[in-house]
PDB file with one MODEL, atoms N, CA, C and O in Angstrom:
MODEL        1
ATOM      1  N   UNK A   1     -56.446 -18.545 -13.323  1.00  0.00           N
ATOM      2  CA  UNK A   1     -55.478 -18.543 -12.248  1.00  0.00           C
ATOM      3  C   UNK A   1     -54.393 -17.501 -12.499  1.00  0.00           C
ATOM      4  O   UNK A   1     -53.915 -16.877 -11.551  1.00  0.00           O
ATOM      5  N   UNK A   2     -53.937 -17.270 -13.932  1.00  0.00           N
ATOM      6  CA  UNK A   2     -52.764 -16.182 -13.717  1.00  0.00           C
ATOM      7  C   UNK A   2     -53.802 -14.711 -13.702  1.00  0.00           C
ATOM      8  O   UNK A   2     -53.059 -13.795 -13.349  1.00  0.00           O
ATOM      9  N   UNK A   3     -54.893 -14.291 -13.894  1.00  0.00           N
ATOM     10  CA  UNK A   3     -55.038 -13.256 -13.397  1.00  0.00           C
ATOM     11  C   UNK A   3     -54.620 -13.024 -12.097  1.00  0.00           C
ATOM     12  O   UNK A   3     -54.522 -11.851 -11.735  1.00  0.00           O
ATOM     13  N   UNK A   4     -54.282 -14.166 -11.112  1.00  0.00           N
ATOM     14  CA  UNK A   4     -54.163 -13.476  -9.798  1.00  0.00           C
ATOM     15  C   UNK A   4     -53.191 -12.936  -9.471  1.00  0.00           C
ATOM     16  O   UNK A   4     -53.019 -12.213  -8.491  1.00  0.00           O
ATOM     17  N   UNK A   5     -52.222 -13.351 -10.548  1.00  0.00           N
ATOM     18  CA  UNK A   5     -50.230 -12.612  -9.894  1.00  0.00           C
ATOM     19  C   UNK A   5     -50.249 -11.218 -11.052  1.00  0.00           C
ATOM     20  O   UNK A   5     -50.549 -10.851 -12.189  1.00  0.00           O
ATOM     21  N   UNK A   6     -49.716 -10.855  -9.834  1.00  0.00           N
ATOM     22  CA  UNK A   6     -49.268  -9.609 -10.865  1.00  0.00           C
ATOM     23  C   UNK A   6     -47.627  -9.271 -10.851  1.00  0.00           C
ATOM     24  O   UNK A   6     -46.694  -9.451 -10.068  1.00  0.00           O
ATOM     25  N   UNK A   7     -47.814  -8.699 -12.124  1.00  0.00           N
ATOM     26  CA  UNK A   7     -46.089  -8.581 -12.251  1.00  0.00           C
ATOM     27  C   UNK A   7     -45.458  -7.456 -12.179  1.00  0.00           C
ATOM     28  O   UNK A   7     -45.828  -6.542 -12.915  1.00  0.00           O
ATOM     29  N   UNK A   8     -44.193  -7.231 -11.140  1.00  0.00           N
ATOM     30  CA  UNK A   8     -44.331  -5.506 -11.219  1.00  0.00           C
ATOM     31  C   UNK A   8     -44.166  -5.193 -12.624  1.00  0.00           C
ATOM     32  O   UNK A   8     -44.015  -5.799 -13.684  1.00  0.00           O
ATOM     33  N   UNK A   9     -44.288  -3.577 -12.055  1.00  0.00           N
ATOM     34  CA  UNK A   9     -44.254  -2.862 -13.274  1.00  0.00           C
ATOM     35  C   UNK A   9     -42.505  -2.468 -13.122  1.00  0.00           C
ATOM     36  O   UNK A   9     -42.084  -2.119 -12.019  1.00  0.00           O
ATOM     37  N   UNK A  10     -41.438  -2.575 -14.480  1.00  0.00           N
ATOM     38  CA  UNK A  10     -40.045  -2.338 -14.105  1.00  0.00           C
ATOM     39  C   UNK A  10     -40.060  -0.849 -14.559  1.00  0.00           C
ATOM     40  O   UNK A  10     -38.956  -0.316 -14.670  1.00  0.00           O
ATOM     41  N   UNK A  11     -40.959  -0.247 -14.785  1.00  0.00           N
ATOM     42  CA  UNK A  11     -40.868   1.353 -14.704  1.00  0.00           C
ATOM     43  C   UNK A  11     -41.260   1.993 -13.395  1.00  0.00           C
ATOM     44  O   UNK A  11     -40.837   3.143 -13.270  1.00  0.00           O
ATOM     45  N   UNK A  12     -41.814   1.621 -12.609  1.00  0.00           N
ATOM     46  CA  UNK A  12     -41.654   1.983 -11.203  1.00  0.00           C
ATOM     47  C   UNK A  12     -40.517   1.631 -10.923  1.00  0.00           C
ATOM     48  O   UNK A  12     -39.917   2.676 -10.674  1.00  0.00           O
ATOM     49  N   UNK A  13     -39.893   0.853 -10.817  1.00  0.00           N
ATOM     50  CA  UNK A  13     -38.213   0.673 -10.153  1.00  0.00           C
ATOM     51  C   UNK A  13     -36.959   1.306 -10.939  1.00  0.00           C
ATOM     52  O   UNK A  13     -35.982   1.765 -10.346  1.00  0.00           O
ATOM     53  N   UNK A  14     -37.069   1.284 -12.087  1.00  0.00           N
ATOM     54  CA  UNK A  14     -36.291   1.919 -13.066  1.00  0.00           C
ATOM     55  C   UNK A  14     -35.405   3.322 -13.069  1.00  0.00           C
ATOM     56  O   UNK A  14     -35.920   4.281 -13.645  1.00  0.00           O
ATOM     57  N   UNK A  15     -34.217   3.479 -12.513  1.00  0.00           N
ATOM     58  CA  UNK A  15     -34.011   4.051 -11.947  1.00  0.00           C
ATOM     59  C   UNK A  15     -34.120   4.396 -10.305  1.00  0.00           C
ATOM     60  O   UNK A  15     -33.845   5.561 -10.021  1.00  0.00           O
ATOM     61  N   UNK A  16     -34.348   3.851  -9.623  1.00  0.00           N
ATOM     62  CA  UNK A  16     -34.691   4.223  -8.515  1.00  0.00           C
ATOM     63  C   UNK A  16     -33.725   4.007  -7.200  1.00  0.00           C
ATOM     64  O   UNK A  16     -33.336   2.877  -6.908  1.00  0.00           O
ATOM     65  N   UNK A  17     -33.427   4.964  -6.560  1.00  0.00           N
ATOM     66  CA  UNK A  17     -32.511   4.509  -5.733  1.00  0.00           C
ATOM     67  C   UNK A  17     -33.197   4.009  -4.060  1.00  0.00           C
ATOM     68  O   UNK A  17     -33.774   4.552  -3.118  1.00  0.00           O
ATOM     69  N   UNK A  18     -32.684   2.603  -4.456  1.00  0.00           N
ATOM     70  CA  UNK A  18     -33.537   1.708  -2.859  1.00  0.00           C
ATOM     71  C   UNK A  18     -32.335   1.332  -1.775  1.00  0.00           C
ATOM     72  O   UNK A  18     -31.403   0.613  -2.133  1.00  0.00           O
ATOM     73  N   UNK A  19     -32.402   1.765  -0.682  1.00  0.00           N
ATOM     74  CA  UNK A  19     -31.653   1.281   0.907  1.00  0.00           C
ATOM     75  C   UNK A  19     -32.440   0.112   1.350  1.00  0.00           C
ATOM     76  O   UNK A  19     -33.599   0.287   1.726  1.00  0.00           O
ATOM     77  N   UNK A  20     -31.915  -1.059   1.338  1.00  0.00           N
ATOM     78  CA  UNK A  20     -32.454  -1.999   1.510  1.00  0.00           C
ATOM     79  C   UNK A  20     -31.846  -3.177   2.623  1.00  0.00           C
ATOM     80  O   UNK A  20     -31.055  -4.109   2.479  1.00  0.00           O
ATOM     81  N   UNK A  21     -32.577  -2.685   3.731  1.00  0.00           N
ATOM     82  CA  UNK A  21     -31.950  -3.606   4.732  1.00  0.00           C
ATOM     83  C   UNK A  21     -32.437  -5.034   5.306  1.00  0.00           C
ATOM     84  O   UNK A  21     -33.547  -5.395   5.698  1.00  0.00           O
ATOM     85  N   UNK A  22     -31.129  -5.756   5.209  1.00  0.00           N
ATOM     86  CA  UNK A  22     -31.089  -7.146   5.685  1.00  0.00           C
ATOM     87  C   UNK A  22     -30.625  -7.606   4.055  1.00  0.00           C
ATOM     88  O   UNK A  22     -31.657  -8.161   3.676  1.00  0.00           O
ATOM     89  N   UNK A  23     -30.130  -7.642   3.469  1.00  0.00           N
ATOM     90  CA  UNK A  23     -29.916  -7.632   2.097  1.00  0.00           C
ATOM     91  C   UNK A  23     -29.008  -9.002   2.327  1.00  0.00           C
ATOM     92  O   UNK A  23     -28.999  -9.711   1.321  1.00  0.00           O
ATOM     93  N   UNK A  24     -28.185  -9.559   3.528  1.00  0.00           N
ATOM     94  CA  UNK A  24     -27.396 -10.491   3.611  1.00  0.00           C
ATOM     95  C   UNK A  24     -28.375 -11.982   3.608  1.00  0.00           C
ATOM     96  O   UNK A  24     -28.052 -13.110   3.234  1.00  0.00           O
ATOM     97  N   UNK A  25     -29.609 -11.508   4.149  1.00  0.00           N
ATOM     98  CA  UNK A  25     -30.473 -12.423   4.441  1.00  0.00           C
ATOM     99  C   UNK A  25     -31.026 -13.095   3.492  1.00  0.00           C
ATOM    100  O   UNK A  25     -30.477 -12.718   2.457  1.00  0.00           O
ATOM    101  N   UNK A  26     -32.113 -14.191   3.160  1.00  0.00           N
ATOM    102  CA  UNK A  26     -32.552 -15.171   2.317  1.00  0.00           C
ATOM    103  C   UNK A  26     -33.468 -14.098   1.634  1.00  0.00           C
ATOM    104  O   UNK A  26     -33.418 -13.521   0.548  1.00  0.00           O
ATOM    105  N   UNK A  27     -34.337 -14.060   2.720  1.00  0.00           N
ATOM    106  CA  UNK A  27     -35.358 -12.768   2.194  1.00  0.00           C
ATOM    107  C   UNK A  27     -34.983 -11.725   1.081  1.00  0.00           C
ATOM    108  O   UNK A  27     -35.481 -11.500  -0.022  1.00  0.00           O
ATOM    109  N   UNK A  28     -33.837 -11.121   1.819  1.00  0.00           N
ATOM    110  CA  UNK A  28     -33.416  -8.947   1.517  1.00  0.00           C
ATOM    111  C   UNK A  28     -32.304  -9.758   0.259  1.00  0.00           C
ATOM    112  O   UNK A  28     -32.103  -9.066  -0.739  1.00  0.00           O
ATOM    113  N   UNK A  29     -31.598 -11.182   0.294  1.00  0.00           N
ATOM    114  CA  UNK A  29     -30.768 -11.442  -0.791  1.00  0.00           C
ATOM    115  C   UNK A  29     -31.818 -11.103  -2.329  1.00  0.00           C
ATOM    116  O   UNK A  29     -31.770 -10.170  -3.131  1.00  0.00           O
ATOM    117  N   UNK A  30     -32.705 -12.308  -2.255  1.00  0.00           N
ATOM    118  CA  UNK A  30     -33.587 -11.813  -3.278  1.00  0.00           C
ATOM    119  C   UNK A  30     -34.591 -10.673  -3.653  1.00  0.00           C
ATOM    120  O   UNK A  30     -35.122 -10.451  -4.742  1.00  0.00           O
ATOM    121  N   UNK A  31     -34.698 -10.074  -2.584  1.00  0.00           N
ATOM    122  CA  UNK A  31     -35.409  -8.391  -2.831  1.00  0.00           C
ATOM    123  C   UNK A  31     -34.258  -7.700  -3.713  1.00  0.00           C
ATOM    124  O   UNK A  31     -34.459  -7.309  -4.863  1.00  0.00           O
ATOM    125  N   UNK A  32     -33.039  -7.596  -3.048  1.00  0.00           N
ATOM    126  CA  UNK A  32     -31.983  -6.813  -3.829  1.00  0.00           C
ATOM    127  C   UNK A  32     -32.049  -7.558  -5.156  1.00  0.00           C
ATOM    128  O   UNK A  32     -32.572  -6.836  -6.005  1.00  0.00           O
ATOM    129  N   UNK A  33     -31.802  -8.399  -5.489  1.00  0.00           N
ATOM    130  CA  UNK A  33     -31.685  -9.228  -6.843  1.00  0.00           C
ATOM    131  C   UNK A  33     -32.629  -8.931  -7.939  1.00  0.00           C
ATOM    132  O   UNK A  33     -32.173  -8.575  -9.026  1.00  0.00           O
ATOM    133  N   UNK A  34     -34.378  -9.085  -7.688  1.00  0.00           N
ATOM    134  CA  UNK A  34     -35.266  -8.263  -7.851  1.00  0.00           C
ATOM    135  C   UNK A  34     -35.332  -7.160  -8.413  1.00  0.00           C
ATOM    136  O   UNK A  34     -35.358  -7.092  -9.641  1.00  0.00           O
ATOM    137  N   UNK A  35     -35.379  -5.932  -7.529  1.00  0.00           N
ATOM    138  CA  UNK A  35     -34.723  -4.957  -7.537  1.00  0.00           C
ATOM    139  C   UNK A  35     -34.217  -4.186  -8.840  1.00  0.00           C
ATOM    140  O   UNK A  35     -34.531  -3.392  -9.727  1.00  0.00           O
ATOM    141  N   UNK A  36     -32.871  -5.260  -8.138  1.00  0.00           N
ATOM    142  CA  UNK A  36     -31.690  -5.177  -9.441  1.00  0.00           C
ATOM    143  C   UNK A  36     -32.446  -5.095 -10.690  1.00  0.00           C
ATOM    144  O   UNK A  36     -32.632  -4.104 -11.397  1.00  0.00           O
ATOM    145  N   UNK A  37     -32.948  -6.582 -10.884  1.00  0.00           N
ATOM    146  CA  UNK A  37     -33.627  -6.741 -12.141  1.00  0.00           C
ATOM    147  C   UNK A  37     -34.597  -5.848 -12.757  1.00  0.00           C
ATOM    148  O   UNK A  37     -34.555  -5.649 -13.971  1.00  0.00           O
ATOM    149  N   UNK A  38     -35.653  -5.178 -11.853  1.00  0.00           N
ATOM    150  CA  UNK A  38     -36.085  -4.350 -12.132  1.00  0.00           C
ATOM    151  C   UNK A  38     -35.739  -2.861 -12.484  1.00  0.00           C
ATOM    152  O   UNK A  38     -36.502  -1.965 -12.843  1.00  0.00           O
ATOM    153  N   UNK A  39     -34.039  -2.832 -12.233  1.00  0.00           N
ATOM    154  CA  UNK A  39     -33.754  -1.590 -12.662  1.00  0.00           C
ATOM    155  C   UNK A  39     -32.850  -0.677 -11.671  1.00  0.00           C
ATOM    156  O   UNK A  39     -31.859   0.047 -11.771  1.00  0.00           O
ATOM    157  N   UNK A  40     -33.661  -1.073 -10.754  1.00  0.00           N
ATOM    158  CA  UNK A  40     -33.146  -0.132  -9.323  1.00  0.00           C
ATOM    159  C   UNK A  40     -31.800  -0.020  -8.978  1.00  0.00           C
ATOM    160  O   UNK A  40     -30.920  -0.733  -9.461  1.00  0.00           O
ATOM    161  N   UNK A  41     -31.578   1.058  -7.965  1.00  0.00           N
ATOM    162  CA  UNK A  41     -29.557   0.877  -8.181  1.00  0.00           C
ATOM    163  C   UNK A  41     -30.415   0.469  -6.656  1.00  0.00           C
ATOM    164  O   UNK A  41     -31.410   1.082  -6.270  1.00  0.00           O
ATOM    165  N   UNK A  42     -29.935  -0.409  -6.103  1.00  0.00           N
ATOM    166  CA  UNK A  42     -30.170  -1.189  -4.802  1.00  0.00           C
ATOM    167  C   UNK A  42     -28.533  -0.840  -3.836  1.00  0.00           C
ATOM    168  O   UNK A  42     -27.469  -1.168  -4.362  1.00  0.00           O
ATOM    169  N   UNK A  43     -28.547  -0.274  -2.660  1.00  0.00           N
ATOM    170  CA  UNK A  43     -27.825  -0.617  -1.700  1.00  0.00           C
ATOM    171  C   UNK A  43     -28.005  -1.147  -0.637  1.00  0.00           C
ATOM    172  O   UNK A  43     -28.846  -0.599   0.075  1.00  0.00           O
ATOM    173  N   UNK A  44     -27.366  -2.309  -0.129  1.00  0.00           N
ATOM    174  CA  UNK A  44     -27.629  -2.792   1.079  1.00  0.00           C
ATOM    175  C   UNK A  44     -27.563  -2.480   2.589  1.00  0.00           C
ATOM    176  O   UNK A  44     -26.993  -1.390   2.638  1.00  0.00           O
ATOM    177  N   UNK A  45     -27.823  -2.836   3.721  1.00  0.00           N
ATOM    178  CA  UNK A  45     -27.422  -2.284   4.893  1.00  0.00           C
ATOM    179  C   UNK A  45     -27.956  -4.072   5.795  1.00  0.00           C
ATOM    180  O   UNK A  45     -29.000  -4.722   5.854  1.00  0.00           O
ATOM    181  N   UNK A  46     -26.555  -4.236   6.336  1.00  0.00           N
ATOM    182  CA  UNK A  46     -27.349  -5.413   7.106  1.00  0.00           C
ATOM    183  C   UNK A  46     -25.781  -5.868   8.040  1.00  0.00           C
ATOM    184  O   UNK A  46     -24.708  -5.266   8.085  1.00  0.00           O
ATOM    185  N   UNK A  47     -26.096  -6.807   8.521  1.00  0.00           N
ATOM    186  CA  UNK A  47     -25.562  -7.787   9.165  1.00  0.00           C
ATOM    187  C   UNK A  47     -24.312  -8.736   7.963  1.00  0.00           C
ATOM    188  O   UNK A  47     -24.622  -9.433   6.997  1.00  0.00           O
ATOM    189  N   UNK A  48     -23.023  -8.444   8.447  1.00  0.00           N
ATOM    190  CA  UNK A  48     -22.272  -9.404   7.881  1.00  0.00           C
ATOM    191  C   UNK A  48     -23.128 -11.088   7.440  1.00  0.00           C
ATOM    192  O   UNK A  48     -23.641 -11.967   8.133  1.00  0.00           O
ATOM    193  N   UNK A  49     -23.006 -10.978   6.544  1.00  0.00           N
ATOM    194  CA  UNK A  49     -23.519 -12.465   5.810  1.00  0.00           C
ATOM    195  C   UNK A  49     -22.874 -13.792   6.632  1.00  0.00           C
ATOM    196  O   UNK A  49     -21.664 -13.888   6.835  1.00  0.00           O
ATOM    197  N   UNK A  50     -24.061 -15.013   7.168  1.00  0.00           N
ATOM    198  CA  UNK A  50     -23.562 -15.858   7.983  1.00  0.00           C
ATOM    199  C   UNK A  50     -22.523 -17.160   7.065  1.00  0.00           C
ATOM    200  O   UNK A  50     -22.828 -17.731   6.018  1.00  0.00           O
ATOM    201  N   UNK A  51     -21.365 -17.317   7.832  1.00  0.00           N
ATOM    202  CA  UNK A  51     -20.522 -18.156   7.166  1.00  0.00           C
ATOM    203  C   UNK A  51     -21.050 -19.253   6.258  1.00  0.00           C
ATOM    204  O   UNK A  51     -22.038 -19.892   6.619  1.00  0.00           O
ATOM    205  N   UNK A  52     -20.443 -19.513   5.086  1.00  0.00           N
ATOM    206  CA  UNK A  52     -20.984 -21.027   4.180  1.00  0.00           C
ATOM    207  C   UNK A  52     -21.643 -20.926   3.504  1.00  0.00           C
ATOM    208  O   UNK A  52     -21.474 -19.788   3.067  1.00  0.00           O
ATOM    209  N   UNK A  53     -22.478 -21.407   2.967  1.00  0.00           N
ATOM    210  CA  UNK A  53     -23.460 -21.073   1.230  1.00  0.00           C
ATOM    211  C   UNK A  53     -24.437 -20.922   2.191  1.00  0.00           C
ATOM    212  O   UNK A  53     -25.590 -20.644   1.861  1.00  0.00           O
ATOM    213  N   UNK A  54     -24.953 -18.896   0.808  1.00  0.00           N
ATOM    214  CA  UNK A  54     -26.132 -18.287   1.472  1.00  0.00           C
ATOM    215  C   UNK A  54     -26.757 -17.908   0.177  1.00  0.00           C
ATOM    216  O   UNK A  54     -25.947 -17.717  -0.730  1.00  0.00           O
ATOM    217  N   UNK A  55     -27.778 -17.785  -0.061  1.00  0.00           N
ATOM    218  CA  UNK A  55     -28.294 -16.296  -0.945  1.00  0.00           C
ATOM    219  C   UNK A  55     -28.005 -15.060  -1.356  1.00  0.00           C
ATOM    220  O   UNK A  55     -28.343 -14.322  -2.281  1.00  0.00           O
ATOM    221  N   UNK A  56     -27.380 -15.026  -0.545  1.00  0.00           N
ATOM    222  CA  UNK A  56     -26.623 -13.669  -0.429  1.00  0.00           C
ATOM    223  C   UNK A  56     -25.299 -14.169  -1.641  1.00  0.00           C
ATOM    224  O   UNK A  56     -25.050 -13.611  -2.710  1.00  0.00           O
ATOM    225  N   UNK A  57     -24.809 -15.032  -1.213  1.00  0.00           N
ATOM    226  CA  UNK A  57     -23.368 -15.085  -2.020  1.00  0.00           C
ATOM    227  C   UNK A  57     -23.573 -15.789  -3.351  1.00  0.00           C
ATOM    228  O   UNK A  57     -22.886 -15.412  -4.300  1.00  0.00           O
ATOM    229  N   UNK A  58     -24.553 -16.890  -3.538  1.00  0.00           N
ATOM    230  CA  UNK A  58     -25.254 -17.316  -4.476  1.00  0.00           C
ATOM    231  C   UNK A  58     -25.916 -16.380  -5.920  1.00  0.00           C
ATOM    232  O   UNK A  58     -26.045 -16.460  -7.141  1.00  0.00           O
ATOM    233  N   UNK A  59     -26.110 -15.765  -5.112  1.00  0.00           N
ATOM    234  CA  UNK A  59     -27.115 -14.237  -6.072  1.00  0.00           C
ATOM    235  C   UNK A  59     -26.328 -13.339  -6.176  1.00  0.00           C
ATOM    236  O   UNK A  59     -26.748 -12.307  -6.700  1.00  0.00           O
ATOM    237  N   UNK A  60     -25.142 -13.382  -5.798  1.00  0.00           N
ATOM    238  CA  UNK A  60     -23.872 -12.043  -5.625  1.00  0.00           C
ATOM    239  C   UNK A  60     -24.951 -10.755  -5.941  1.00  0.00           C
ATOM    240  O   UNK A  60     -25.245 -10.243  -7.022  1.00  0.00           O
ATOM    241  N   UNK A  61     -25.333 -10.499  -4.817  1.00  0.00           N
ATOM    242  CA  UNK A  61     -26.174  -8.880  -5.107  1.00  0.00           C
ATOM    243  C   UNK A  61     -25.223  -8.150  -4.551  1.00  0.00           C
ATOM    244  O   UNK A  61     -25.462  -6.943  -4.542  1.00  0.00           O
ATOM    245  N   UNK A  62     -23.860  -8.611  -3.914  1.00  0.00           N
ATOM    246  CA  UNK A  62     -23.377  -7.245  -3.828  1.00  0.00           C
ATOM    247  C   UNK A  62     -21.942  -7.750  -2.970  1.00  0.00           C
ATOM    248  O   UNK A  62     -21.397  -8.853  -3.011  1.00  0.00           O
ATOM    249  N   UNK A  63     -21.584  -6.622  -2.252  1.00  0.00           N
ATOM    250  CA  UNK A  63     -20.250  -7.490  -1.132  1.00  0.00           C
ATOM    251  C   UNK A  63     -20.383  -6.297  -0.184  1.00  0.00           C
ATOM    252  O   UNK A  63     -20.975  -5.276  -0.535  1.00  0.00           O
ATOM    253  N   UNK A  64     -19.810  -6.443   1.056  1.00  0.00           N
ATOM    254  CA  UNK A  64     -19.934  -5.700   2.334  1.00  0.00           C
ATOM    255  C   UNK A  64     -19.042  -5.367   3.096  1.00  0.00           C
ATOM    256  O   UNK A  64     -18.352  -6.103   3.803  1.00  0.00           O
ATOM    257  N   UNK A  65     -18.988  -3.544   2.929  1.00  0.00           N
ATOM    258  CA  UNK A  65     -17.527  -3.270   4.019  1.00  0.00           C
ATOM    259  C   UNK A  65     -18.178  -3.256   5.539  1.00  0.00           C
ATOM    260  O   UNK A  65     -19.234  -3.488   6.128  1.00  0.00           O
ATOM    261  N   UNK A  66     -17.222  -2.950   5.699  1.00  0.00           N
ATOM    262  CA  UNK A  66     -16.916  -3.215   7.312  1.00  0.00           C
ATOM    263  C   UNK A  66     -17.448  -1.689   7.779  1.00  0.00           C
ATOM    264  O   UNK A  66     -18.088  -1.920   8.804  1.00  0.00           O
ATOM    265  N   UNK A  67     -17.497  -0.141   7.509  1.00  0.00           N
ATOM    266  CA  UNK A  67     -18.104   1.156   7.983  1.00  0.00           C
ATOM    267  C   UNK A  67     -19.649   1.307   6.982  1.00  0.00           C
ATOM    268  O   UNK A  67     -19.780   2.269   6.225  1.00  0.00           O
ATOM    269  N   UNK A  68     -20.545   0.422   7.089  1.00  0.00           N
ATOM    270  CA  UNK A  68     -21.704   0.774   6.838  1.00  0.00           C
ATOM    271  C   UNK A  68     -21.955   2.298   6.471  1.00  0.00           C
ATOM    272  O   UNK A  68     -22.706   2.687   5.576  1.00  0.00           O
ATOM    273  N   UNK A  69     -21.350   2.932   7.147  1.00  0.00           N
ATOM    274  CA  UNK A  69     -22.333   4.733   6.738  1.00  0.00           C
ATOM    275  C   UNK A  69     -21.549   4.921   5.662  1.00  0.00           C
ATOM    276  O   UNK A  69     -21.951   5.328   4.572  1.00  0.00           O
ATOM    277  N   UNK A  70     -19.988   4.522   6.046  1.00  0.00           N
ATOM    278  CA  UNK A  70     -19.342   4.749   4.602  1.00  0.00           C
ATOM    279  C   UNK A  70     -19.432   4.427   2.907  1.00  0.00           C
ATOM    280  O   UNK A  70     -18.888   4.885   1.902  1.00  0.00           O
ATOM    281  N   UNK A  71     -20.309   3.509   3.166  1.00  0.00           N
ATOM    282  CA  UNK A  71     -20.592   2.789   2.178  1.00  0.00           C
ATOM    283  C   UNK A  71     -22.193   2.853   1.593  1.00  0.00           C
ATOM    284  O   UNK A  71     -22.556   2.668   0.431  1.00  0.00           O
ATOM    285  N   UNK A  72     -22.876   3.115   2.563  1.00  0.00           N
ATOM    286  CA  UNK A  72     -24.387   3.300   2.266  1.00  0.00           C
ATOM    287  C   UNK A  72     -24.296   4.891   1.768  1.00  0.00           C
ATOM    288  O   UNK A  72     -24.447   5.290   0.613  1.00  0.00           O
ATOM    289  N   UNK A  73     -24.061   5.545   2.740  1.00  0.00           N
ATOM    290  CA  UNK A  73     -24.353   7.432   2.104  1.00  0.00           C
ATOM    291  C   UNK A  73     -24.299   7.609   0.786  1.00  0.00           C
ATOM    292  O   UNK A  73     -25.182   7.722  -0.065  1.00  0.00           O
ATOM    293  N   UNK A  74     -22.715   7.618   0.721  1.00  0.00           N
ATOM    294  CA  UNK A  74     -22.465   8.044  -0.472  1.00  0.00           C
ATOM    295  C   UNK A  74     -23.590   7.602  -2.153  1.00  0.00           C
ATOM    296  O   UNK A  74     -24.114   8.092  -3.154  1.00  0.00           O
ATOM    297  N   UNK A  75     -23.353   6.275  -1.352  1.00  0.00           N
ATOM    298  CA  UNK A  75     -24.616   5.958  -2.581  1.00  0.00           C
ATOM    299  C   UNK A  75     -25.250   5.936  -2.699  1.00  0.00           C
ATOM    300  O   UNK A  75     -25.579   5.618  -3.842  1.00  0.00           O
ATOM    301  N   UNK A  76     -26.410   6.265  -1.609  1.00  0.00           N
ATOM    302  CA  UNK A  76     -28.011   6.325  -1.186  1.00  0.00           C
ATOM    303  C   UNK A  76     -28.377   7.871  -2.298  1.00  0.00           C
ATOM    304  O   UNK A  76     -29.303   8.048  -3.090  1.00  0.00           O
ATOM    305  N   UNK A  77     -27.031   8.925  -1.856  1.00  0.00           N
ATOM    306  CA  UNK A  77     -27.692  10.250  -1.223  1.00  0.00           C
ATOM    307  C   UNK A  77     -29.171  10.498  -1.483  1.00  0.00           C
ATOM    308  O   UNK A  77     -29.911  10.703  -2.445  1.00  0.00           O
ATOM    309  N   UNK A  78     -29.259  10.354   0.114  1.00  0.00           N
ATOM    310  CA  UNK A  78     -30.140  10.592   0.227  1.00  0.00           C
ATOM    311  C   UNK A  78     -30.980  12.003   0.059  1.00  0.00           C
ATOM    312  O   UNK A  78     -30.278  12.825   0.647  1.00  0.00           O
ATOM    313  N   UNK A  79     -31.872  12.522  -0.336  1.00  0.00           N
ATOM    314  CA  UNK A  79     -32.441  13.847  -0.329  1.00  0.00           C
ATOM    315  C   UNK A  79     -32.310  14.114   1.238  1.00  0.00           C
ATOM    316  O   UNK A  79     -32.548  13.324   2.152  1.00  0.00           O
ATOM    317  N   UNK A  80     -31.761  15.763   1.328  1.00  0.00           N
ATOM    318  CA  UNK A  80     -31.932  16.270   2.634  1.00  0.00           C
ATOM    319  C   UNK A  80     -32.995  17.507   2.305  1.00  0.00           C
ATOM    320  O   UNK A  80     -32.504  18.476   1.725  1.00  0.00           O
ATOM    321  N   UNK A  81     -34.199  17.547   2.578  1.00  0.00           N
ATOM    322  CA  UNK A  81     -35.031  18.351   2.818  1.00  0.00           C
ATOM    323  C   UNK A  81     -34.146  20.221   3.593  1.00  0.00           C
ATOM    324  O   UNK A  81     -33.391  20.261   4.564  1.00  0.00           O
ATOM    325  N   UNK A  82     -34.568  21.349   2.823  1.00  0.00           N
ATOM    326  CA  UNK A  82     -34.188  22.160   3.193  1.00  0.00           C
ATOM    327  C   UNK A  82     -34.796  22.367   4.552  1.00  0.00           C
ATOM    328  O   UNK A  82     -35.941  22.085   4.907  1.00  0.00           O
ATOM    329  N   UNK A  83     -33.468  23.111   5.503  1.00  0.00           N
ATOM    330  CA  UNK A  83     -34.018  24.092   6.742  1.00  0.00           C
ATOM    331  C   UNK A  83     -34.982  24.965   6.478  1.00  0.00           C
ATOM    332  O   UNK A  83     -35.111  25.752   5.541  1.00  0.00           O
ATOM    333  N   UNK A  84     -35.932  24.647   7.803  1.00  0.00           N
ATOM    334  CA  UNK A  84     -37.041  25.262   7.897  1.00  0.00           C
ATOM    335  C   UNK A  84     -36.746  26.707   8.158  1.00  0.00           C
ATOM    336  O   UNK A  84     -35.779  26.892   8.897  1.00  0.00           O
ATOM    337  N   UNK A  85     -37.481  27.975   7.631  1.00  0.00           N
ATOM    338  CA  UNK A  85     -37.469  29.292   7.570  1.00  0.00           C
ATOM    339  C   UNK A  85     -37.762  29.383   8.963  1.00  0.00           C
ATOM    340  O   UNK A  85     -38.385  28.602   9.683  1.00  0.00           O
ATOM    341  N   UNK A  86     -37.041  30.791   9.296  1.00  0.00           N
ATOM    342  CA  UNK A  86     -37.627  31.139  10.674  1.00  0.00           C
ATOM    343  C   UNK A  86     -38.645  33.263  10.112  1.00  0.00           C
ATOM    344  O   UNK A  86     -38.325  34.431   9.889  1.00  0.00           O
ATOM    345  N   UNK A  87     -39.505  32.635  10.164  1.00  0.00           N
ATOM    346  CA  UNK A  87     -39.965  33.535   9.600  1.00  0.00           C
ATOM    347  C   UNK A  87     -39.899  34.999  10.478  1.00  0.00           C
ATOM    348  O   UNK A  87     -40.598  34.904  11.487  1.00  0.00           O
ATOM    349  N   UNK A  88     -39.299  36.203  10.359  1.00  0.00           N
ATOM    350  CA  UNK A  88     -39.381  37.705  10.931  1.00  0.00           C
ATOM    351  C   UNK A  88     -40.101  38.605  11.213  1.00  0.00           C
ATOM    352  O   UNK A  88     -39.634  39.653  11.658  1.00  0.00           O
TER     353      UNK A  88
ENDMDL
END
């Protein structure tokens, strides 16, 4: 029976920078947590967390401003692929 689970590998995540949305949620709370554990610098993107005990606040994966881009960019950065040549 345990051949059937597999466990990630924490060198695939290790280092890795993940945008991870819904992160407030039951689901995206424990993906980020995960994640985490595995290494990853995890940022969230979601929906203000719903009032009263959640997963989200339970697992403290993180806390949430109020300008999303402000807060995701900077830490995502994301790769911007160079402009395409216009060839002459």
């Amino acid at each position: 029976m345990e051949d059937l689970v597999r466990r990630p590998d924490p060198g695939v995540w290790a280092g890795k920078r993940v945008l991870l949305t819904g992160h407030t949620g039951f689901k995206g709370a424990w993906a980020a947590r995960m994640l985490t554990l595995l290494g990853a610098e995890v940022t969230g993107l979601a929906l203000d967390p719903a009032p009263g005990p959640s997963a989200f606040a339970a697992l403290a994966v993180g806390q949430c401003w109020p300008n999303w881009s402000r807060a995701a960019f900077p830490f995502t950065r994301p790769p911007v692929p160079p402009a395409p040549r216009n060839p002459a």
